[in-house]
N, C-alpha and C positions, 0 to 999 in steps of 0.2 A: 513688180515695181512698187515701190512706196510708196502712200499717199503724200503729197508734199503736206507740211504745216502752213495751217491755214490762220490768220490770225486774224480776230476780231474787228471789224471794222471801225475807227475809233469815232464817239461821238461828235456830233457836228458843235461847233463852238459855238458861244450865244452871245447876242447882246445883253446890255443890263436890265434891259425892260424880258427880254426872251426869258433870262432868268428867273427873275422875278416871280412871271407866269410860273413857269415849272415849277418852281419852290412851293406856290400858292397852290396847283393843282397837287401836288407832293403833301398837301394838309399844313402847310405851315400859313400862315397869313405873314401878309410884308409886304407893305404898303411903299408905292414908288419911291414919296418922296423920304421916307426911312430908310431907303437900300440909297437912295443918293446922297444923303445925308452922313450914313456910315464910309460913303467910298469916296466923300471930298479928301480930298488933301491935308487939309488939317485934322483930320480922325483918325484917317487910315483904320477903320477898322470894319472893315468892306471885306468882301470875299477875294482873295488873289486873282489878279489878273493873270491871264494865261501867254496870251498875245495882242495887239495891238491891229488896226486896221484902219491906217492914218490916224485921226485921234478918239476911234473910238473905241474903247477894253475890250475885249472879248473873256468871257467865260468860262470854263468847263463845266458841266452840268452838274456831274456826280461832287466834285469838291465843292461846290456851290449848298449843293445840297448837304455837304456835310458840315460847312457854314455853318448855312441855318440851321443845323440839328445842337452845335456846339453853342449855340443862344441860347437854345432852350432852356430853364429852372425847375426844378419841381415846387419852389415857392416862389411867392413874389419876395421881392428885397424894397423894403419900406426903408426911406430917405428922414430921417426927421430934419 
């Protein structure tokens, strides 16, 4: 008899702050109110929401962290 397919367990969703952490222990810094700051409403430029729980975002870990990797520069961008 076959083994059936077994398929990966899917990560557990996160809050903004749960995210956050991970991103930060992941080596990136990102400071609370910078991840709320990008994910108000007027910016939209926050990590995708995944799903919702009453009204709070939920996360997915790994696109979170591919977020924060799509910030990152290899220089800084000077504003005159």
């Amino acid at each position: 008899m076959p083994d059936p397919i077994v398929s990966p367990a899917p990560k557990p969703l996160l809050t903004r702050e749960e995210l956050r952490k991970y991103i930060n222990d992941q080596g990136i810094p990102l400071g609370a109110s910078t991840l709320d700051k990008l994910c108000m409403p007027s910016c939209y430029q926050g990590p995708e929401v995944e799903a919702w729980w009453g009204p709070r975002p939920l996360y997915d870990p790994e696109r979170g962290l591919q977020w924060a990797k799509g910030r990152l520069t290899k220089t800084r961008i000077r504003k005159s």
